[in-house]
SEDO-907196 format. One record per residue: residue number from 1; x, y, z of N, C-alpha, C in turn. Coordinates in steps of 0.2 Angstrom, whole numbers, plus 5000, padded with zeros to 4 digits. Layout:
BEGIN
R resi   nX   nY   nZ  caX  caY  caZ   cX   cY   cZ
R  NUM    X    Y    Z    X    Y    Z    X    Y    Z
...
end
This chain:
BEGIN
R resi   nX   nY   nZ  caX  caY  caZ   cX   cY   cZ
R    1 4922 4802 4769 4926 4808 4771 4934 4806 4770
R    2 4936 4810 4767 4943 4808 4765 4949 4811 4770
R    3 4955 4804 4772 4959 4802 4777 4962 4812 4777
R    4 4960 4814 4783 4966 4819 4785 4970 4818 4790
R    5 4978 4818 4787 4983 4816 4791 4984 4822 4798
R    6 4987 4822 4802 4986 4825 4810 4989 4832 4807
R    7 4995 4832 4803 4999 4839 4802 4995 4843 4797
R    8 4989 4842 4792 4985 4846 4788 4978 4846 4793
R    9 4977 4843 4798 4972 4845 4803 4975 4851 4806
R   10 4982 4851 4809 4984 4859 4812 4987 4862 4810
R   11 4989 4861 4801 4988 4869 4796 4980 4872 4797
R   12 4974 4868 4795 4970 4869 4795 4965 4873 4800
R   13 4965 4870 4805 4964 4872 4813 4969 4878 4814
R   14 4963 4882 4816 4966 4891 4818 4968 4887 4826
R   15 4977 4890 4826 4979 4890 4834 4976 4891 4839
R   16 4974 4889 4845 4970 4890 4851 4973 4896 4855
R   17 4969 4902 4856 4972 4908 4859 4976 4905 4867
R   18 4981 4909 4870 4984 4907 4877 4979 4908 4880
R   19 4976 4905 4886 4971 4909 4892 4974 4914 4896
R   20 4970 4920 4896 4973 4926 4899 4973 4922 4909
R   21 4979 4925 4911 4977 4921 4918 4972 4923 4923
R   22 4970 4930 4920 4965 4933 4923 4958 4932 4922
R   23 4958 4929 4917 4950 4926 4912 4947 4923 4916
R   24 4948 4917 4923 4945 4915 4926 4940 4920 4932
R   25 4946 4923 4932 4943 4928 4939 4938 4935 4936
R   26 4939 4936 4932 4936 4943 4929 4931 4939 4926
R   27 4929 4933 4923 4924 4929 4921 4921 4928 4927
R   28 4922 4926 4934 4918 4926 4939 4916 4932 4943
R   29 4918 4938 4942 4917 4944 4943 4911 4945 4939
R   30 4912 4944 4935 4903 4946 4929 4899 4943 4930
R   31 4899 4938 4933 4895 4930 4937 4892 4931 4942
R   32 4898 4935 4947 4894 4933 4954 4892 4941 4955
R   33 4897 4945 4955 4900 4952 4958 4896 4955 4954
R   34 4899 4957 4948 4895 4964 4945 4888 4966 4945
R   35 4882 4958 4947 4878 4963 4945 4874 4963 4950
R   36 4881 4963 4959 4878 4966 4965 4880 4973 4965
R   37 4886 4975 4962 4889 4981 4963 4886 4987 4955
R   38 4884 4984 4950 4884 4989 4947 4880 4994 4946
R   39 4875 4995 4951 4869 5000 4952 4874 5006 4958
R   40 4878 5005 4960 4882 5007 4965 4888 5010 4960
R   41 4891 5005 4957 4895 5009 4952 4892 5014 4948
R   42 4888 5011 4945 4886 5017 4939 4883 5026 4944
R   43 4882 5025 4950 4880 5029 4955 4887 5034 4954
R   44 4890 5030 4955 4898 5035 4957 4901 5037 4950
R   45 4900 5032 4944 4903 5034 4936 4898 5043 4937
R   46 4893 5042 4940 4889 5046 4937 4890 5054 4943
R   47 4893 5053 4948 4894 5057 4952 4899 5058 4955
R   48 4905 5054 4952 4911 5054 4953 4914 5052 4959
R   49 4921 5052 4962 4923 5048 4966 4923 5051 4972
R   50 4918 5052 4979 4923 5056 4986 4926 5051 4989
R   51 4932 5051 4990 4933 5044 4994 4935 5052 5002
R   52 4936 5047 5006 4937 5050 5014 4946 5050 5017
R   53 4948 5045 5011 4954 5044 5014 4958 5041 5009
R   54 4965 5044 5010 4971 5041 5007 4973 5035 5011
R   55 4974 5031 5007 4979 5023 5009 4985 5023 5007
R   56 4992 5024 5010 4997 5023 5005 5000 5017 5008
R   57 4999 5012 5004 5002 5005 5007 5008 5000 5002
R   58 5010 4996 5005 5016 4993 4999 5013 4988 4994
R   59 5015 4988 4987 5013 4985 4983 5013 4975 4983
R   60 5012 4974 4989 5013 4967 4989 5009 4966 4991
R   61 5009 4958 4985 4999 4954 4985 4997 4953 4989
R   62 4998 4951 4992 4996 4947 5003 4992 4952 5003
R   63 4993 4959 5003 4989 4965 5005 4983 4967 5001
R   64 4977 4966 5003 4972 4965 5000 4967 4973 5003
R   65 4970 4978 5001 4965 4983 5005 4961 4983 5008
R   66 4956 4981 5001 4948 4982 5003 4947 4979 5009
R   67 4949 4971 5008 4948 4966 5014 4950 4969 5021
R   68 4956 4971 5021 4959 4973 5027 4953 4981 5030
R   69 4953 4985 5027 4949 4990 5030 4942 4988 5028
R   70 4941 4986 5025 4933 4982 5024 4930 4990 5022
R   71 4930 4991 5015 4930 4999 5012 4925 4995 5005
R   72 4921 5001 5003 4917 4998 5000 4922 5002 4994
R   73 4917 5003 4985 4919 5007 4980 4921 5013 4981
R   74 4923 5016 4981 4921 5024 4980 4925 5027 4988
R   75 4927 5024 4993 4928 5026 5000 4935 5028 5001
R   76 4940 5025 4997 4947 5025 4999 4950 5027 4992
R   77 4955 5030 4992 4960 5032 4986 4965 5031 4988
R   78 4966 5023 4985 4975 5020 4987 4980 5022 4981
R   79 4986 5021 4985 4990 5021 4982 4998 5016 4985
R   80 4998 5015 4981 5002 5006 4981 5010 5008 4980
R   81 5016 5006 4983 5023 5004 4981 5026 5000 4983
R   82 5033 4999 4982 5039 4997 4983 5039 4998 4992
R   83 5036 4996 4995 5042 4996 5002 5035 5001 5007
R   84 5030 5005 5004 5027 5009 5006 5029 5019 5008
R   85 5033 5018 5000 5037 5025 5005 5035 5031 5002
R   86 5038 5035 5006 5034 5044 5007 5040 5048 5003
R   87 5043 5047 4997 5049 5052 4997 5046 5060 5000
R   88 5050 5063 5002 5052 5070 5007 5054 5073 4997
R   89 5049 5079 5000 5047 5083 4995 5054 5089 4992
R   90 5053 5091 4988 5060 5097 4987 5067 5096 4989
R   91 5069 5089 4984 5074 5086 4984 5077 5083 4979
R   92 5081 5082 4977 5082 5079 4970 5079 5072 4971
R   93 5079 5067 4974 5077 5061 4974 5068 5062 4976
R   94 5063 5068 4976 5057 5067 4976 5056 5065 4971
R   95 5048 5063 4971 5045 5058 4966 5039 5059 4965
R   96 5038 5062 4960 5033 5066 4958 5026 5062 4956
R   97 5028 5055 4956 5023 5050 4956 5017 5051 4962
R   98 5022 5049 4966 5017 5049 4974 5017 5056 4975
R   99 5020 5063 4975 5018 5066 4976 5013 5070 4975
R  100 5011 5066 4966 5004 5070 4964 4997 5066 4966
R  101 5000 5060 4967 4996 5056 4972 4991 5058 4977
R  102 4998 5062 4983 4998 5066 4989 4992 5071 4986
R  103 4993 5075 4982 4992 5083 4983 4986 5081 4978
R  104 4984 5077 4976 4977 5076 4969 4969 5073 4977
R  105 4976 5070 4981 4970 5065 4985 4968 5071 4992
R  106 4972 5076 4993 4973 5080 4999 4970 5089 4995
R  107 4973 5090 4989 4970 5096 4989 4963 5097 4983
R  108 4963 5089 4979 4958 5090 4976 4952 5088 4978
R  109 4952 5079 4979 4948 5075 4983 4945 5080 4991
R  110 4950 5080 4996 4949 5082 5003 4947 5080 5005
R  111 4952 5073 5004 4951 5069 5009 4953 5071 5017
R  112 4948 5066 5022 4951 5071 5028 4957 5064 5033
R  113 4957 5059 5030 4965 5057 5033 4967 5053 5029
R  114 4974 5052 5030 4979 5048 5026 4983 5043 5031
R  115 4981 5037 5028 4986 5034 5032 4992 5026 5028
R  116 4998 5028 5031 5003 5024 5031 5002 5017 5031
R  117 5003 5010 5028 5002 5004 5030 5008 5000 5027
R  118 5012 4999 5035 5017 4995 5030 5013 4986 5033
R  119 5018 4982 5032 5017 4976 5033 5021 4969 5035
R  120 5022 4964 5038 5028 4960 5039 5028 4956 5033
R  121 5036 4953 5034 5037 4950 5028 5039 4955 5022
R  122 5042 4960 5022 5042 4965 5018 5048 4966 5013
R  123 5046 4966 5007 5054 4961 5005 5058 4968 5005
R  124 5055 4973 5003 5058 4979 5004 5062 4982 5010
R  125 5058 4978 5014 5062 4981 5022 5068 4976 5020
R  126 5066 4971 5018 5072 4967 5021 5080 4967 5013
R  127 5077 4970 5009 5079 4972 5005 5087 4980 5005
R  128 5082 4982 5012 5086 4989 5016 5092 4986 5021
R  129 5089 4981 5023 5092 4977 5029 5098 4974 5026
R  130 5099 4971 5021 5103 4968 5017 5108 4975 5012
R  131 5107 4983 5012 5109 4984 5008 5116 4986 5010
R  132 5115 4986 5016 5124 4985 5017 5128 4980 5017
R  133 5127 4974 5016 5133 4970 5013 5134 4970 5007
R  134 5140 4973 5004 5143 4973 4999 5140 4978 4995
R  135 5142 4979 4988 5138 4983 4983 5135 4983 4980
R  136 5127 4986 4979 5122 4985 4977 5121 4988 4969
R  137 5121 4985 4963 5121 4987 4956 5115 4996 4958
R  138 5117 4999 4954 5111 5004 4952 5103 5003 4948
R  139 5100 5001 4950 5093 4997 4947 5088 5001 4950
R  140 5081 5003 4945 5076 5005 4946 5075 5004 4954
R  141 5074 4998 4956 5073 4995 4965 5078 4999 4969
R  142 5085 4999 4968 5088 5001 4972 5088 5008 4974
R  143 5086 5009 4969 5087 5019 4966 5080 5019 4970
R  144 5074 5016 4970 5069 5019 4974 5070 5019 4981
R  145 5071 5013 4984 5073 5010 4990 5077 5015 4994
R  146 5082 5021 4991 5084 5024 4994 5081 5030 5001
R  147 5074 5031 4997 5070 5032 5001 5066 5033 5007
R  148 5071 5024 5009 5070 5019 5014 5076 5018 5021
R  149 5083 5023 5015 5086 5023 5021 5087 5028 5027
R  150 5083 5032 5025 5081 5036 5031 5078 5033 5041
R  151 5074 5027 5036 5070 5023 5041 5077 5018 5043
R  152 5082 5018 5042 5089 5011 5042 5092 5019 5047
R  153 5094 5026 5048 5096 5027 5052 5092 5031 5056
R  154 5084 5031 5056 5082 5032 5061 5084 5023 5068
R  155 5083 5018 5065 5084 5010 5070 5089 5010 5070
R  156 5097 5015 5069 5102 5014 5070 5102 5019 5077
R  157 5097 5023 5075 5097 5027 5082 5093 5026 5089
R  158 5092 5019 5088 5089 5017 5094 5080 5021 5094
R  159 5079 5024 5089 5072 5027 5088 5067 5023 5087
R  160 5064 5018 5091 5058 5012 5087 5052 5013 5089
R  161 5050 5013 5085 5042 5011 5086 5041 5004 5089
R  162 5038 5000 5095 5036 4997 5097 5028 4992 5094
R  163 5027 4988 5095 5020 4984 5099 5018 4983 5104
R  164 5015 4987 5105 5013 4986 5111 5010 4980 5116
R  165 5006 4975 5112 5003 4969 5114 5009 4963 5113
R  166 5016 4963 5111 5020 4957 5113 5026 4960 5110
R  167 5032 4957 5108 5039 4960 5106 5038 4957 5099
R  168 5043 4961 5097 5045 4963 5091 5048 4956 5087
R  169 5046 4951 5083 5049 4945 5082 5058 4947 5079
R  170 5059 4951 5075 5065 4951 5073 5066 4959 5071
R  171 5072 4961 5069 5075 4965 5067 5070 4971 5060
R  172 5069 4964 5056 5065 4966 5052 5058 4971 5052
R  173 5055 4965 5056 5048 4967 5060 5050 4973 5064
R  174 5054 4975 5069 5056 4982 5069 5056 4988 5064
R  175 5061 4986 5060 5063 4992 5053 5055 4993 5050
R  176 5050 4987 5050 5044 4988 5045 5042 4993 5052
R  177 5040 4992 5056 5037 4998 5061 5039 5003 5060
R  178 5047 5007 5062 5050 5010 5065 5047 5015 5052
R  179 5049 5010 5051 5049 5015 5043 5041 5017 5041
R  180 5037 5014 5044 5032 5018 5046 5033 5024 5048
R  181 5035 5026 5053 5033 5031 5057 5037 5036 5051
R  182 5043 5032 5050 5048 5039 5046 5043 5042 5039
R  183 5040 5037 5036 5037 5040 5030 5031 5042 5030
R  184 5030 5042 5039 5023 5048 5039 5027 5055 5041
R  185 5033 5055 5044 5036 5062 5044 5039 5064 5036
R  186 5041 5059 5033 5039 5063 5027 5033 5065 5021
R  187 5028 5061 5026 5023 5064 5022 5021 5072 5026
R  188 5021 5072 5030 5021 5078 5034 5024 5086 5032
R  189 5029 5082 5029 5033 5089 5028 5032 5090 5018
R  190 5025 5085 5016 5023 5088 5010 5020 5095 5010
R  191 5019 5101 5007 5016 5107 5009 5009 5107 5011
R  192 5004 5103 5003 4998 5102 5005 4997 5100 5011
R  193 5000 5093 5015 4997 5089 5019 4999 5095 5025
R  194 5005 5096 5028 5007 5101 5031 5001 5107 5033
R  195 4999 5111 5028 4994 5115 5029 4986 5114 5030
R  196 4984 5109 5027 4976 5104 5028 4979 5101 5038
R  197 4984 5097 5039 4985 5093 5045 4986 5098 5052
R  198 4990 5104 5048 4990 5112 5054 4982 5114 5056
R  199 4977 5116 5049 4972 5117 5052 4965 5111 5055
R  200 4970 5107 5056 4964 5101 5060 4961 5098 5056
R  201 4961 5099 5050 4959 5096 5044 4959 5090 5041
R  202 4964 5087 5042 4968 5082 5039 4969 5078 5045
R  203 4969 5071 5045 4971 5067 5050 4976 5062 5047
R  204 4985 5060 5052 4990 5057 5048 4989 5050 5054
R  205 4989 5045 5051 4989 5040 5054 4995 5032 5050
R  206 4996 5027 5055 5001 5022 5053 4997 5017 5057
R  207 5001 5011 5051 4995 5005 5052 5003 4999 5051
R  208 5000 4994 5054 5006 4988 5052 5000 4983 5051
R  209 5002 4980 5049 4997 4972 5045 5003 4968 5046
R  210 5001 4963 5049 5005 4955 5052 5000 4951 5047
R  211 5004 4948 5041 4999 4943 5037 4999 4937 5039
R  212 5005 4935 5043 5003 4926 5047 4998 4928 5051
R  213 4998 4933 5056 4991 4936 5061 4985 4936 5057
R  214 4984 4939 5052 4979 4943 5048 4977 4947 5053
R  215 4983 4951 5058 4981 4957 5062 4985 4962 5059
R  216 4979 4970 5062 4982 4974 5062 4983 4980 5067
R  217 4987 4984 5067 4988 4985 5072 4991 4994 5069
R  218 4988 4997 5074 4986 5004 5072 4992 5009 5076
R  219 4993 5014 5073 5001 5018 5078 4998 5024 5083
R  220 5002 5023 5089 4999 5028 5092 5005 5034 5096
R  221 5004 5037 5091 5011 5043 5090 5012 5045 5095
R  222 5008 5048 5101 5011 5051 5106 5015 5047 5111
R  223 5012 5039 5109 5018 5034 5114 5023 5030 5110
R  224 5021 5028 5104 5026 5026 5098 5025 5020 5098
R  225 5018 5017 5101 5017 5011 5099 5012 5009 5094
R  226 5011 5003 5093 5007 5001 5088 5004 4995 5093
R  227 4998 4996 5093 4992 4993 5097 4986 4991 5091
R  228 4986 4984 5095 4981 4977 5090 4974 4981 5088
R  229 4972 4980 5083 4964 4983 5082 4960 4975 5086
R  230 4956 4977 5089 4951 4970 5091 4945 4970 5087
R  231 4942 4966 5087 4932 4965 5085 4927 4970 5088
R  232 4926 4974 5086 4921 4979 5090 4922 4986 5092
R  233 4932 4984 5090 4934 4993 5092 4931 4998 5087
R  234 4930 5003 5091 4928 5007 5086 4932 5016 5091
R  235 4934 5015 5094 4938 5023 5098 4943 5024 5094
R  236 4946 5028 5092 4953 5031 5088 4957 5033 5091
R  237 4963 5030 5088 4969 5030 5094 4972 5037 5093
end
């Protein structure tokens, strides 16, 4: 066989593709998962989706849905952002993203509740918390976050949503409660949710998720607190 030097091996040798970073996990997903789920899926491809309930939760990885409400395929229609928020309809800063969201899962789907999830750690909260010192460039983030200041003077007004089971670790962990409640009033005052929610129809619900805890802890709007979910609860606050 005659001498081939190392630089006409890799003329000659096709380049090694990048590994997708995903290749491991969707290669195990074929392995272990799909071929529990796919009599179940092909079930729904074929009869389409009823989920029961909207999730609107913040787009950060910690937040694992499914895991947290232990929701199988086909049960829940999420919808994932920036900070968890609800723009308030029929405004020039409404956002026709989420709001077709709202109105595709409420007057198409019908589903019968929706619920708000924000979470600690939230860069978005802490993002609002810091937008008063100094001036903040105009950038796709900032420009949505505005959203969020409505929850920045509701806690200026002494307005909080509490926890009920211990105090509030910090300010932040406040604003993430209190912006909860703000962005289930403007999901309220969507029209669909608004008319489904008037006739008993619809149920609007707030959730906080502590990811050092891995708790969560459900809102209870008549007193304004958020109270622990335990093992075996099963009553509705």
């Amino acid at each position: 066989m005659p001498h081939v030097t190392a630089g006409l091996l890799e003329t000659l040798m096709p380049e090694s593709p990048v590994r997708h970073p995903l290749l491991g996990g969707v290669s195990a997903f074929q392995r272990d998962t799909a071929p529990l789920v796919r009599e179940e899926l092909a079930r729904l491809a074929r009869e389409g989706q009823r989920p029961t309930q909207l999730f609107l939760t913040c787009a950060d990885s910690r937040l694992v849905t499914s895991m947290i409400t232990s929701s199988r395929p086909g049960e829940m229609f999420t919808v994932r952002n920036v900070g968890n928020l609800v723009p308030p309809p029929g405004t020039e800063s409404a956002c026709d993203s989420v709001a077709a969201a709202i109105e595709y899962a409420v007057e198409v789907l019908q589903v019968g509740s929706i619920t708000i999830c924000g979470h600690s750690g939230c860069g978005a909260v802490q993002a609002l918390l810091n937008s008063g010192h100094g001036s903040c460039a105009q950038t796709p983030l900032t420009r949505w976050l505005r959203h969020g200041r409505p929850s920045l003077r509701r806690l200026a007004r002494q307005e909080s949503a509490l926890l009920a089971d211990r105090p509030e670790a910090d300010k932040a962990e406040l604003l993430c409660l209190v912006n909860i409640v703000q962005q289930l009033d403007h999901l309220g005052a969507h029209p669909c949710v608004a008319r489904r929610a008037a006739a008993g129809e619809l149920r609007l619900d707030g959730m906080y998720f502590h990811v050092a805890e891995a708790q969560a802890y459900l809102l209870d709007r008549e007193h304004g607190t958020f109270a622990a979910v335990h093992p075996g609860a099963t009553a509705q606050v």
